[in-house]
N, C-alpha and C positions, 0 to 999 in steps of 0.2 A: 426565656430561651425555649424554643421547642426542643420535643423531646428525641426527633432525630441529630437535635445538634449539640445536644446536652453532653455526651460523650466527647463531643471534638470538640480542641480550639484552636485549629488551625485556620479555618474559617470565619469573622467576623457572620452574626446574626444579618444582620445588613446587607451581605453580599449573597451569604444561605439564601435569604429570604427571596431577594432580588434576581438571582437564578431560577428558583422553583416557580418563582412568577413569570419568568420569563418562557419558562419550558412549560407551562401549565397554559400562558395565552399560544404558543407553536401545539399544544395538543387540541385547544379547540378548533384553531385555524387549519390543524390537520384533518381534524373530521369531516370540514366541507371537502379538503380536497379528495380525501378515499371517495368520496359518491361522484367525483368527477369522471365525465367520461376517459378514453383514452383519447380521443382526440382535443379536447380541453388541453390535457395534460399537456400533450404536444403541441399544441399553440402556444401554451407559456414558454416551454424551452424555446421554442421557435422566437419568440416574440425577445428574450432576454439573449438570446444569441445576436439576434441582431441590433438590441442597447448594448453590448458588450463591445462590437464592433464598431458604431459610431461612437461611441465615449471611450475609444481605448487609448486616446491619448490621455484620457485622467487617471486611467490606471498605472499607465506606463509612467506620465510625472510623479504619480504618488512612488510606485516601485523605486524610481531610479535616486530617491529622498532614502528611501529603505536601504536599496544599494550603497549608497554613499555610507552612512550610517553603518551599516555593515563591515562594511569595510575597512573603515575609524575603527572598531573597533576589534579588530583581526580576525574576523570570519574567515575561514581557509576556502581554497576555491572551489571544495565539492558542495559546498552550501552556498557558497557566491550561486554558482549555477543553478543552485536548486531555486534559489531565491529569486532569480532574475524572472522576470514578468513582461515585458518590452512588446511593442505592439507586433510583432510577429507572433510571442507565445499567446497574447489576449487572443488573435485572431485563428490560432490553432485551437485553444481554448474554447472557441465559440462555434469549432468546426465540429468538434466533439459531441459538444450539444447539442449541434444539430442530430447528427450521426444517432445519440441515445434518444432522439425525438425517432427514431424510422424505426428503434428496434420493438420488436413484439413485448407487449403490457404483460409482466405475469399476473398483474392483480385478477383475482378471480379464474387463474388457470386451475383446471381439474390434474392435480398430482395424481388420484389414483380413487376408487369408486366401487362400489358391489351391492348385490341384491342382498338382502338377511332370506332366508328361508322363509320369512312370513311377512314379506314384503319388503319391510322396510329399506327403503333405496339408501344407501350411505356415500356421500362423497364426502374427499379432504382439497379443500380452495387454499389458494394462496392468497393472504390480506397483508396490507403494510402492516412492519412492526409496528409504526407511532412516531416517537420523536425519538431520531437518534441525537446522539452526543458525538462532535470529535474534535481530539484533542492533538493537534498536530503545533509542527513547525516550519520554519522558512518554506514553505511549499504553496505560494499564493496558485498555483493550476490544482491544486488540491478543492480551494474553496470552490472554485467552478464545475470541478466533478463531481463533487457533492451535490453541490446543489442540483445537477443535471439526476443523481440518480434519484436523489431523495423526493421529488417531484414528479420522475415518469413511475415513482414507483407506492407513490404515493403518500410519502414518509414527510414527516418536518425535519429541521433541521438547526440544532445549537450547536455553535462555531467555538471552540480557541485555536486561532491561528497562530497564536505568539508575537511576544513582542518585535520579532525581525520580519518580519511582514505585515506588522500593525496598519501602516498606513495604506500598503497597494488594500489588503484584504477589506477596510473602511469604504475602500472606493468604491471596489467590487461589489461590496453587500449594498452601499448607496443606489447602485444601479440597477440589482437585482429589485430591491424592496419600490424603489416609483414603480418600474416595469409590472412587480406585482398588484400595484393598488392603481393603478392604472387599466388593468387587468380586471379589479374589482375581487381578487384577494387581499387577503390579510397578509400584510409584510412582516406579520409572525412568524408566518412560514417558517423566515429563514433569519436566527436571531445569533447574534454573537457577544460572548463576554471578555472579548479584551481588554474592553473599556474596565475591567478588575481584574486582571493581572493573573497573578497564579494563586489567589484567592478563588478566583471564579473557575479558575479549573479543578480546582479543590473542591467547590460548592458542586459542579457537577459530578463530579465520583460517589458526590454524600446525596444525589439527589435521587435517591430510589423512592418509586414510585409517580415522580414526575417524569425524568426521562427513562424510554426504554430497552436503551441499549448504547454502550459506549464503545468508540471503537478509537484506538492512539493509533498513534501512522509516526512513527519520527524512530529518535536513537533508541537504544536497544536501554540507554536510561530510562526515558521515557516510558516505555512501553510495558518496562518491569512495575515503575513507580504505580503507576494506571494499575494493572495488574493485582499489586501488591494492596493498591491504599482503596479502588473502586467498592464501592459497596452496590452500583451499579451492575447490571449485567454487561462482561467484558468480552469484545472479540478480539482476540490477541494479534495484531500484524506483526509483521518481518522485520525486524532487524536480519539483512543479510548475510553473514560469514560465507559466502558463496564459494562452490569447490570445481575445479574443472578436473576432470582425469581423464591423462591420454593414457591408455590402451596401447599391450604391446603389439595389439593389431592394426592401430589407428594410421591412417593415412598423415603422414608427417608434414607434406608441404599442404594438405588442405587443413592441418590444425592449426597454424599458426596464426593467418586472418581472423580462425574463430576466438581463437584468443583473444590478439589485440583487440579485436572488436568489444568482444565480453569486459576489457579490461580499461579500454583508453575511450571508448566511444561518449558515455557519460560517469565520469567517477564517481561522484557524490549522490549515486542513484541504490538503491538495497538488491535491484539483480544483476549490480557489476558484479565480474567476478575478483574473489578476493585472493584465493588459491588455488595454485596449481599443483595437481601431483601428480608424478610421472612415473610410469613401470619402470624398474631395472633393467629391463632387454633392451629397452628404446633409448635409456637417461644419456649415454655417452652420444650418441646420432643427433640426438633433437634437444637437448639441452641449452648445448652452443649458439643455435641455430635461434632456438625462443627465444634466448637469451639476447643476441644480437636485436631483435626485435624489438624486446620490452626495452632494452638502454635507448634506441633508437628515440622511443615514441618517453622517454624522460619517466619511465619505470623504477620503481626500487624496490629490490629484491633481498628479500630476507630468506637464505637459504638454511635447510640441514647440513650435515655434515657433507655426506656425500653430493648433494647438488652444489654444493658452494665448492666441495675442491672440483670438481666437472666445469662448472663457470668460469671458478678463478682460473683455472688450465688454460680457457680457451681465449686469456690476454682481450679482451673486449674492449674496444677504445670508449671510456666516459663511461663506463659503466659504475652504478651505484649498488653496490654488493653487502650486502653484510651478513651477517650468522644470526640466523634463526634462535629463541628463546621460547620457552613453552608459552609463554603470552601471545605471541604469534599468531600460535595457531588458534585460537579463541578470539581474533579484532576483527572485526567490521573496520576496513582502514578511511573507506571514505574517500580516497587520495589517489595519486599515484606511485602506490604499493601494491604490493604481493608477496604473499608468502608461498618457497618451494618445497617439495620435498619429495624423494623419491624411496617409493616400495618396491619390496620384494614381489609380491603380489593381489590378485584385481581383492583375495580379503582383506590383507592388510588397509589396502584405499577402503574400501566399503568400511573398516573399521574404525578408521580416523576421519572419516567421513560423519558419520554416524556420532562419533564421538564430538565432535569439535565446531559439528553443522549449525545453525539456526534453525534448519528443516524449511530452509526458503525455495533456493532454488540448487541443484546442482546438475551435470552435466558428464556426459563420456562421451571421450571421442578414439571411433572403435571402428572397426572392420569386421570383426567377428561376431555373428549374429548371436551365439549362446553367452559371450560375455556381456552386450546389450542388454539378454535379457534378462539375464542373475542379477547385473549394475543395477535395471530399472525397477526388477523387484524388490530388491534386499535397501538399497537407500530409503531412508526414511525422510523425508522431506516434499512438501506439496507437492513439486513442479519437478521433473528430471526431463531435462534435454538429450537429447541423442544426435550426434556430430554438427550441433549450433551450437551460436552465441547465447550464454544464459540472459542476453540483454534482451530475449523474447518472453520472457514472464511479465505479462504485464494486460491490461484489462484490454487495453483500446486494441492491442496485436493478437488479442483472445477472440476478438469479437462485441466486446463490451459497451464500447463507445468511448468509455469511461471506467476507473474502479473506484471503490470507496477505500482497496489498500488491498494487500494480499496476504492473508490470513495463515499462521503457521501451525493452529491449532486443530486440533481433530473434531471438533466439535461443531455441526451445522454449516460451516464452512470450512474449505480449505483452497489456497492457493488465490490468484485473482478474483474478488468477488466487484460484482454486477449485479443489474437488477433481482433476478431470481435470490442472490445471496440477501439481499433485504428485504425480502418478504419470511415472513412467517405463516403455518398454518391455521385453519381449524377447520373442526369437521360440520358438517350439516346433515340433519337424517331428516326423511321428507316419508312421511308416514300414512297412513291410512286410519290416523284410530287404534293402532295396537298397543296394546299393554303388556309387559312383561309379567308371566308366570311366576 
């Protein structure tokens, strides 16, 4: 037993081993690609966008095997969606990677430079990390933007997709790795351990020093477990609890679209929004009114006290109403849910805000410019919108092409990360011969 796995037995030896190996041939196969030019780089995306597109009926059969599957066994329908993969998503999929093929290379960007007083020139360049790690679920358009960043950005890349995406994500990686060695890379590059279960998502958390950075993307399970058990360096993503607050200055008939959009447009995404909370000046006018909306679009509302008797008051035909519980307000629902509740004032929201966030994404929708700008200071969470849908958090509506996930931690990144967020630094001094005193 080596003596990194001496400590753990959650792991078999066999799968440890098997992982480190795996991440150890993606770090030599990454060194050739960091000396690739930029345009190299962009031939590859190029070149597996267009495999992605001719073979996307075998994604789509393998997918729609996953779906079924899924389905048998009660996947709810915000992960159905998440899951589905069909040759529309391959072929948006493949548009994306074009897209992160056009955008500007950070590898070897000058962050920042100066002269020493006795010459010595200093700059700090931007280099890939190495081999990231990520450890997702039902999200088979995930493997595709990985792969898209980790490539223009110079990065390898080790896969758990999970087992509800097993087979599309097999497909996928089938098509990326020929395209690769057809290319005349090494199909290291981009290595996945499904084929070991949650063994091998296990083996990567324990594999410090082979991989360089792990990044989870799924439930807010997930993300903690990663978190909790990585011995890995961990970039923490979003679990959503997502917040919307109307403003008692807020434009009432233009906040309702943003609502439902935030809410009903994709559920089972982390910058739906999950709650809504309303000023007391506004809750009697615009309650009713939301409220009609959300029962519309097959809504379920988990109200406070006062939102729920304002609801129940206004007799809503087919509405699914219930009374809010302190658990509430802490779910990421995933679904078509929300939870309401109405303050006294824009502190109180900033404080339950605050309290109760994920710090993904939240939103005000407001008229009043100095409440804007308290909202946007005092929220603590990557991303804050100002009179949108929070369903614009997101890499590709950032400019990205693509994200690796959106980050809710303070550290090296926050909020959508894109190529730049997967580079790391170091410095270079270019000398003359000087020595330090």
């Amino acid at each position: 037993m080596t003596n990194t796995q001496s400590e753990h037995n959650k792991v078999s030896d066999d799968v440890f081993d098997a992982v480190c190996a795996m991440a150890d041939r993606a770090g030599a196969a990454q060194a050739k690609l960091a000396k690739a030019t930029t345009d190299v780089k962009n031939g590859i995306l190029n070149a597996i966008a267009d495999a992605l597109d001719a073979r996307a009926d075998e994604i789509a059969g393998a997918n729609a095997l996953d779906m079924d599957r899924a389905f048998e066994d009660g996947m709810d329908a915000g992960k159905l969606d998440r899951l589905k993969f069909d040759v529309t998503r391959v072929a948006a999929s493949a548009d994306d990677m074009r897209h992160v093929a056009t955008l500007p290379d950070p590898v070897g960007q000058v962050v920042r430079g100066f002269e020493a007083p006795n010459g010595l020139r200093l700059q700090q360049v931007r280099v890939p990390m190495g081999v990231i790690g990520m450890i997702y679920e039902a999200r088979p358009n995930v493997t595709v933007d990985v792969i898209a960043l980790c490539i223009k950005s110079g990065n390898a890349a080790i896969l758990r997709g999970g087992h509800a995406a097993e087979r599309t994500n097999a497909a996928t990686l089938a098509i990326v790795g020929d395209t690769l060695r057809e290319l005349g890379f090494d199909d290291a590059l981009v290595g996945s351990v499904d084929a070991y279960g949650r063994e091998g998502a296990t083996a990567m958390m324990e594999a410090r020093g082979h991989i360089d950075l792990l990044v989870p993307r799924g439930s807010a399970q997930l993300i903690q477990a990663v978190v909790e058990k990585s011995k890995v360096p961990v970039i923490e993503t979003g679990a959503g609890n997502v917040h919307i607050y109307v403003d008692r200055s807020a434009d009432l008939a233009k906040a309702i679209p943003v609502i439902l959009n935030a809410k009903t447009q994709r559920v089972g995404v982390c910058n739906a929004a999950e709650k809504l909370i309303v000023h007391r000046d506004v809750a009697e006018e615009f309650l009713p009114a939301v409220a009609k909306a959300l029962a519309d679009a097959d809504v379920v509302m988990h109200a406070d006290e006062v939102s729920y008797k304002i609801i129940g008051d206004a007799n809503i035909r087919d509405i699914k109403l219930f009374e809010a519980d302190e658990t509430d307000w802490g779910t990421e629902y995933l679904a078509l849910e929300i939870g309401v509740r109405v303050v006294d004032s824009m502190d109180e929201a900033i404080a339950h805000i605050n309290r109760y966030s994920t710090h993904h994404t939240e939103a005000i929708l407001a008229e009043d410019y100095g409440a804007i700008e308290r909202f946007t200071k005092d929220v603590d969470s990557a991303v804050v919108m100002v009179n949108a849908s929070t369903r614009f958090t997101d890499g590709g509506v950032f400019g990205f092409g693509a994200e690796l996930g959106i980050s809710t931690q303070k550290m090296h990144a926050r909020g959508p990360m894109g190529l730049q967020e997967m580079t790391t630094t170091k410095w270079i001094g270019y000398g003359t011969g000087q020595v330090r005193a």
